[in-house]
N, CA, C and O atoms as a GROMACS GRO file, in nm:
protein
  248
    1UNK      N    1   0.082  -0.119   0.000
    1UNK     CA    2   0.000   0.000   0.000
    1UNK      C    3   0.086   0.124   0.000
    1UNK      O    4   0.060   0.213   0.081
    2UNK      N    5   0.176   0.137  -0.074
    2UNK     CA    6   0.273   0.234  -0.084
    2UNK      C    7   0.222   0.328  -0.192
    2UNK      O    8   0.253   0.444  -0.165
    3UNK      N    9   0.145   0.313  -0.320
    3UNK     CA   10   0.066   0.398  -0.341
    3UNK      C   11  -0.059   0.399  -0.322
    3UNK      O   12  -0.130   0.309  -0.277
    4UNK      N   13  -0.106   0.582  -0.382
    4UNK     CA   14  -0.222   0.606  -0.306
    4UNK      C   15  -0.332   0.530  -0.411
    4UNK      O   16  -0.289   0.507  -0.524
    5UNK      N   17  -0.472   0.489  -0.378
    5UNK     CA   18  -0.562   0.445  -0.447
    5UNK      C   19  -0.625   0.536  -0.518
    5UNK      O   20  -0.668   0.645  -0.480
    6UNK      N   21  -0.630   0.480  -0.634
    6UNK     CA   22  -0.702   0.516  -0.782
    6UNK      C   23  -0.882   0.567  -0.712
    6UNK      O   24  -0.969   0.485  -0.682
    7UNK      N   25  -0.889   0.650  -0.706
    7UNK     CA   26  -1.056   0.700  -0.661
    7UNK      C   27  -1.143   0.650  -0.788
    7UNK      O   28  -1.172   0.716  -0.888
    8UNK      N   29  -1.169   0.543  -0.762
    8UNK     CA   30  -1.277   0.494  -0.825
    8UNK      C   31  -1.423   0.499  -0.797
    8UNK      O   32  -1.491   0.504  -0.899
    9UNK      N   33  -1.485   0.500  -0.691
    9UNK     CA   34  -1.597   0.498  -0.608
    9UNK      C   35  -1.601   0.641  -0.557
    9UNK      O   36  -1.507   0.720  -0.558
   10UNK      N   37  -1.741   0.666  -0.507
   10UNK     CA   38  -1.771   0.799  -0.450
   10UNK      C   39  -1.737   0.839  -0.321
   10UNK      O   40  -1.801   0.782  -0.232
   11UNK      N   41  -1.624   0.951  -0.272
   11UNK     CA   42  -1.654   0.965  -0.124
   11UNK      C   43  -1.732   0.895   0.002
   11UNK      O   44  -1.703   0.826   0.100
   12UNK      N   45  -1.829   0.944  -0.049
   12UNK     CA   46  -1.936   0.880   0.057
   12UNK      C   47  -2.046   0.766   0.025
   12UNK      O   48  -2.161   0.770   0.067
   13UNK      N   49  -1.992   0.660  -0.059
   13UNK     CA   50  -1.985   0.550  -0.059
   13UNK      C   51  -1.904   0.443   0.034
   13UNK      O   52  -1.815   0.369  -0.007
   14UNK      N   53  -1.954   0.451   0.171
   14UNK     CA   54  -1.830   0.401   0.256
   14UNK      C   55  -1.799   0.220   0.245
   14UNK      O   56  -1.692   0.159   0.249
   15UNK      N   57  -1.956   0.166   0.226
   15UNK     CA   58  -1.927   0.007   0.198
   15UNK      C   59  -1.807   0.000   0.039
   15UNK      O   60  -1.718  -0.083   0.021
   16UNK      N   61  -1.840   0.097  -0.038
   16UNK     CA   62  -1.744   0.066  -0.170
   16UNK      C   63  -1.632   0.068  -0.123
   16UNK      O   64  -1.562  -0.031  -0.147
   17UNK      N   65  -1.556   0.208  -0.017
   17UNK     CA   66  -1.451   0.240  -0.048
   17UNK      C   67  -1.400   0.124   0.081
   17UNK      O   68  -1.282   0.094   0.065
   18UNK      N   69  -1.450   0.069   0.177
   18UNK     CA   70  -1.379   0.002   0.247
   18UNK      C   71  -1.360  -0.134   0.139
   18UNK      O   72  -1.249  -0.188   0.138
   19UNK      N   73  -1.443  -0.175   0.069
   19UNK     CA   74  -1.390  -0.324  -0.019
   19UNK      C   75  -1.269  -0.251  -0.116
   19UNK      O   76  -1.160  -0.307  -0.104
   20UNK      N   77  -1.271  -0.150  -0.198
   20UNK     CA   78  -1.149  -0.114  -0.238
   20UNK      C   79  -1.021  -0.081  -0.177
   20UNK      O   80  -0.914  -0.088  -0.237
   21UNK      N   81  -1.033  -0.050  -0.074
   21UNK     CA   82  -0.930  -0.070   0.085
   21UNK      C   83  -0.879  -0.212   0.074
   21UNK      O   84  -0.767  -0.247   0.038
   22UNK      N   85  -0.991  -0.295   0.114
   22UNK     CA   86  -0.963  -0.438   0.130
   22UNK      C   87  -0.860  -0.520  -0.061
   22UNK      O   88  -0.749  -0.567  -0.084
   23UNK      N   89  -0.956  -0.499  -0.127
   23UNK     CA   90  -0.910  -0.533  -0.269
   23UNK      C   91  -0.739  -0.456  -0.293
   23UNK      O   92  -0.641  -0.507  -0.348
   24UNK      N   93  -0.751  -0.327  -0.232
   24UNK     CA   94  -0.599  -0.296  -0.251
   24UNK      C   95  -0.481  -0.355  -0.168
   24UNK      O   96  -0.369  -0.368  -0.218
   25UNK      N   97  -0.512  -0.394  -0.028
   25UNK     CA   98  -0.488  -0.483   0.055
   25UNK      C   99  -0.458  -0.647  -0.007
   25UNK      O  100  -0.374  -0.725   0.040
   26UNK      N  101  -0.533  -0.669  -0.100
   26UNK     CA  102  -0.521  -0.799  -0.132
   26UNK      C  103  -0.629  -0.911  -0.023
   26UNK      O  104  -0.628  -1.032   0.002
   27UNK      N  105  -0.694  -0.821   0.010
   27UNK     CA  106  -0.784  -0.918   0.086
   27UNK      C  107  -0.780  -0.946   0.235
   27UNK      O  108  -0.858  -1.003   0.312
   28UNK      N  109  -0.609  -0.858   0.256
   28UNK     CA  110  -0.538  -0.888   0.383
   28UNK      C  111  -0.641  -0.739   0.509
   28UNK      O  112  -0.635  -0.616   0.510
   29UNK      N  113  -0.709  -0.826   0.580
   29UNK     CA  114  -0.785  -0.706   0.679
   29UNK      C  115  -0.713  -0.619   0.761
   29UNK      O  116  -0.742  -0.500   0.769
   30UNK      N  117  -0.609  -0.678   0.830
   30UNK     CA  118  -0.430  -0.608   0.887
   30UNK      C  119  -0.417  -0.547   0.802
   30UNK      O  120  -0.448  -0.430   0.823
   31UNK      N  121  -0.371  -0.575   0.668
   31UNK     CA  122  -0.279  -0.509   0.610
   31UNK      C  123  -0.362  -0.374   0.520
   31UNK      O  124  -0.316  -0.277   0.460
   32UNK      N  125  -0.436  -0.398   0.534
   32UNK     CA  126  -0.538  -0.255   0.525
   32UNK      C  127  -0.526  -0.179   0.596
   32UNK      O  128  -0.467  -0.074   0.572
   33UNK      N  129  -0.593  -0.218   0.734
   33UNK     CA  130  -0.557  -0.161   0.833
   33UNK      C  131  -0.448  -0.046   0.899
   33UNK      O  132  -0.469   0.068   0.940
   34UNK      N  133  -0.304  -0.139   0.887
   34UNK     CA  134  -0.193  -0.106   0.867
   34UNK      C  135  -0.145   0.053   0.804
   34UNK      O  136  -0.095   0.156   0.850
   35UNK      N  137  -0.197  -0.002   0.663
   35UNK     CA  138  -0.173   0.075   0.551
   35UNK      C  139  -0.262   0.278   0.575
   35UNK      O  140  -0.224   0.392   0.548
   36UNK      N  141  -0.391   0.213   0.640
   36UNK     CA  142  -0.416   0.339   0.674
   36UNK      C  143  -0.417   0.429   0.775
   36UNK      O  144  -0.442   0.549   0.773
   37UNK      N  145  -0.384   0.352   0.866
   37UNK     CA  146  -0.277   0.420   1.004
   37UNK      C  147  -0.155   0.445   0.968
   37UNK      O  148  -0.099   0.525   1.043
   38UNK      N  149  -0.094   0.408   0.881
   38UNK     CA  150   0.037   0.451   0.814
   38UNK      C  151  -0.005   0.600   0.723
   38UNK      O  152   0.040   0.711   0.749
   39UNK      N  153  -0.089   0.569   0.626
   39UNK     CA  154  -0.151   0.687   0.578
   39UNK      C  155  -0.139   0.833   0.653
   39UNK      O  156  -0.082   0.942   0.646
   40UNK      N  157  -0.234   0.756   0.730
   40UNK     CA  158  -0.314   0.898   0.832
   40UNK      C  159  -0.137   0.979   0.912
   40UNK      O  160  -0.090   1.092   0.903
   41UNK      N  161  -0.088   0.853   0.982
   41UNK     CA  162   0.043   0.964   0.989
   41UNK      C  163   0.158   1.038   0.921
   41UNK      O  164   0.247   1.117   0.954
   42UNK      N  165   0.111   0.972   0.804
   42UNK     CA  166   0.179   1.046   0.727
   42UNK      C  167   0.113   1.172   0.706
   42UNK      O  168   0.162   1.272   0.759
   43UNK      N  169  -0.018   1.184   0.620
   43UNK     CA  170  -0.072   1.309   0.647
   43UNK      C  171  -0.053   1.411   0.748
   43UNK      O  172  -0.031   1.530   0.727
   44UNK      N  173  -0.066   1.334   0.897
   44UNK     CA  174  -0.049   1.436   1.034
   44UNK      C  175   0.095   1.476   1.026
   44UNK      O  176   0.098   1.599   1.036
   45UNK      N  177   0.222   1.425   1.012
   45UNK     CA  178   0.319   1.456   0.971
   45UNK      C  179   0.313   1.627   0.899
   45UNK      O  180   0.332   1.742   0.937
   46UNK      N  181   0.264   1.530   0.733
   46UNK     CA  182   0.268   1.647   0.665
   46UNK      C  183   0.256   1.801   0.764
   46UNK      O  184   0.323   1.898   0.801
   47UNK      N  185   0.092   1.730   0.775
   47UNK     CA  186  -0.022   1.881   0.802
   47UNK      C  187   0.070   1.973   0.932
   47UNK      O  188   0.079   2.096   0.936
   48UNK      N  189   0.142   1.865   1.044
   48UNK     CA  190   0.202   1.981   1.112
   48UNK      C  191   0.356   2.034   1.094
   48UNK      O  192   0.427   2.080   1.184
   49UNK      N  193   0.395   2.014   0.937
   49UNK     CA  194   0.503   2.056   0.906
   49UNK      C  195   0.476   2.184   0.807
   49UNK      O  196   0.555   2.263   0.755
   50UNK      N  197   0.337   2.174   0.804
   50UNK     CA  198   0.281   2.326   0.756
   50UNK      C  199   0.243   2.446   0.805
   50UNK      O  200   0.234   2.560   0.759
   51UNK      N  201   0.219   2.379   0.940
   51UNK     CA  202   0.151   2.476   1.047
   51UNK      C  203   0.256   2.528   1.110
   51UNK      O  204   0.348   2.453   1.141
   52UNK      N  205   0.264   2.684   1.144
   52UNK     CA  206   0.360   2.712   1.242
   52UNK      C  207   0.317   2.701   1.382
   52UNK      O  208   0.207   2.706   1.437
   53UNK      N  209   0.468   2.681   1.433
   53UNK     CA  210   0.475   2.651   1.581
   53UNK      C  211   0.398   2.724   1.663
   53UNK      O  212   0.307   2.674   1.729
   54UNK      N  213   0.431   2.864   1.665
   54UNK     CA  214   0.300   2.952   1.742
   54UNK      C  215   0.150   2.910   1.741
   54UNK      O  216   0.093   2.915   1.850
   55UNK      N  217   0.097   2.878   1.659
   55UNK     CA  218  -0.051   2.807   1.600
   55UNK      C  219  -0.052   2.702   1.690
   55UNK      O  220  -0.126   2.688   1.787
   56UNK      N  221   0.049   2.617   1.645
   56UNK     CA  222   0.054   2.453   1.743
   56UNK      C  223   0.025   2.494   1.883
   56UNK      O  224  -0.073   2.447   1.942
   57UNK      N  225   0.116   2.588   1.944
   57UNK     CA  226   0.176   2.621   2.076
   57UNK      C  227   0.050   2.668   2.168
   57UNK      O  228   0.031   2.656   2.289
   58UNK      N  229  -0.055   2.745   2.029
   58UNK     CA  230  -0.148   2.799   2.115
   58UNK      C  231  -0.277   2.728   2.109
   58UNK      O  232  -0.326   2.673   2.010
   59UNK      N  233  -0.340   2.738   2.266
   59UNK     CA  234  -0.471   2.654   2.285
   59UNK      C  235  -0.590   2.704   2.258
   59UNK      O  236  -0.605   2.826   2.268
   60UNK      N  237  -0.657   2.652   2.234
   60UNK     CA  238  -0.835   2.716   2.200
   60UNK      C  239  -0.877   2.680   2.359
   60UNK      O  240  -0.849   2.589   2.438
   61UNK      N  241  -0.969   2.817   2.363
   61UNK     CA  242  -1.038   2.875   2.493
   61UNK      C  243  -1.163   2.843   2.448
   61UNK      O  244  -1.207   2.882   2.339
   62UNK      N  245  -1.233   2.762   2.538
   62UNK     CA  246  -1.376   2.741   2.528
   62UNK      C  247  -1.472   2.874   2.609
   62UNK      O  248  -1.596   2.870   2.609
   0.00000   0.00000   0.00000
């Protein structure tokens, strides 16, 4: 799962896009799994190598 999947199915088609998860997986339910917890930190990575530190640093006041 090293590349990203071909968007074949609609967003919010969630039964499609989890069998295309699985089908890109090879069937493997782990290795889906895996693959998109790997994903997601990569993204979070990204997203806070965009954000500056001051932003990070500061808290939201309810």
């Amino acid at each position: 799962m090293s590349r990203p999947a071909e968007k074949t199915v609609p967003a919010d088609d969630h039964d499609a896009l989890v069998e295309e998860v699985l089908a890109a997986a090879g069937g493997d339910a782990r290795r889906a799994i895996i693959g998109l917890v790997l994903g997601q930190r990569q993204l979070e990575a990204e997203a806070a190598s965009t954000v500056s530190a001051g932003y990070v640093r500061r808290e939201l006041r309810r």
